[in-house]
N, C-alpha and C positions, 0 to 999 in steps of 0.2 A: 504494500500500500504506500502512496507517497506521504510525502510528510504535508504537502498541499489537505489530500483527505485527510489524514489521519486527525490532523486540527480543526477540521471542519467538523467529521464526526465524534470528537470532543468539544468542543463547539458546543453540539447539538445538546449532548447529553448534558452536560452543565447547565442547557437553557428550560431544561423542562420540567427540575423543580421550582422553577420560577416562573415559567407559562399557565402550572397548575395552581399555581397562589392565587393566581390572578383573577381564576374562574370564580364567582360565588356559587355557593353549592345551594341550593333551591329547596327544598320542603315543603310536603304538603301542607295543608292548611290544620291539619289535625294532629300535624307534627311541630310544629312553630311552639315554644312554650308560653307566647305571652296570649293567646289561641286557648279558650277554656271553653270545652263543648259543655255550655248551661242547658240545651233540649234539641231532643232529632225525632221525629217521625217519618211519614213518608212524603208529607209536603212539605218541611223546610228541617236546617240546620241553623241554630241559634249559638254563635261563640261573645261570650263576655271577652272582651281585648284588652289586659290593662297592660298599659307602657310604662314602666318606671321613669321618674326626672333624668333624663341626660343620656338613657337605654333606649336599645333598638330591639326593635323585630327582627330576628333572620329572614334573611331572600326566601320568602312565600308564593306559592301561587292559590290563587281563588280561582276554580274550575267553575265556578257557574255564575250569575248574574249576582248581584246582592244589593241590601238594602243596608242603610249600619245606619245607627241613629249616638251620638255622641252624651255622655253622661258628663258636663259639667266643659266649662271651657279645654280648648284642647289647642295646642301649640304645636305641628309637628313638621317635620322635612319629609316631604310622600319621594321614594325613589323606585321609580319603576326601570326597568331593565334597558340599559340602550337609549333612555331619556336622562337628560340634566336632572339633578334633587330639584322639588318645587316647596318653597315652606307652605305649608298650609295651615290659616288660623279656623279653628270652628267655634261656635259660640256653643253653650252647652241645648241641649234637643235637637241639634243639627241633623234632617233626616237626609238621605240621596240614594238615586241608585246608580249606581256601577255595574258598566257591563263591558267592565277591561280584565278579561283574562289572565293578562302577563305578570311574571313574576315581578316584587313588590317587596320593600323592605322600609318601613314606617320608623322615624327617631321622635323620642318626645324630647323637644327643643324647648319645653317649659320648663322652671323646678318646679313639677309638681305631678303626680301621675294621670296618664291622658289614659280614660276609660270609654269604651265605647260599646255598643253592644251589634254582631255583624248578625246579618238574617240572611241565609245563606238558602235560596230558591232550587227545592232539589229537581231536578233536572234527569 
């Protein structure tokens, strides 16, 4: 092998515990820990959300449409996958539906814990 390859596929291999950092690793929505299944039947999934002051969600995804209604004012930076972070402020009953799929990882940017409740439309 020349020494041209031989550095390139050293190179290589040195780069790819660093390509694998890079990825965020994704979780279901019932895998997420701040994701607390409060009720499920066969027409909706109900998750209470609480974010700690200054903690994040891990990269989540929500498979189906939802509704989430916000308990009490809520401060947070919404980062969805392949999109810039957006801060988003809610005032507390804030209701909305969402019908963005893609993975999703929420920071509460208040000191104070942002609670929300998701109504997850089963599908």
């Amino acid at each position: 092998m020349s020494s041209f390859a031989t550095t390139r596929t050293l190179f290589f291999f040195l780069l790819i515990p660093f390509l694998t950092a890079q990825t965020a690793t994704e979780v279901e929505i019932t895998a997420e820990p701040s994701h607390h299944l409060a009720l499920e039947n066969e027409y909706v999934r109900v998750f209470k959300v609480e974010v700690p002051a200054h903690a994040a969600t891990l990269m989540h995804r929500h498979r189906h449409d939802y509704v989430y209604v916000t308990l009490g004012d809520a401060h947070l930076s919404n980062e969805v996958e392949g999109k810039p972070p957006v801060e988003v402020k809610l005032a507390d009953a804030i209701r909305d539906l969402c019908r963005e799929i893609c993975p999703r990882r929420q920071e509460s940017v208040r000191p104070a814990v942002s609670q929300c409740d998701d109504r997850v439309v089963a599908g």
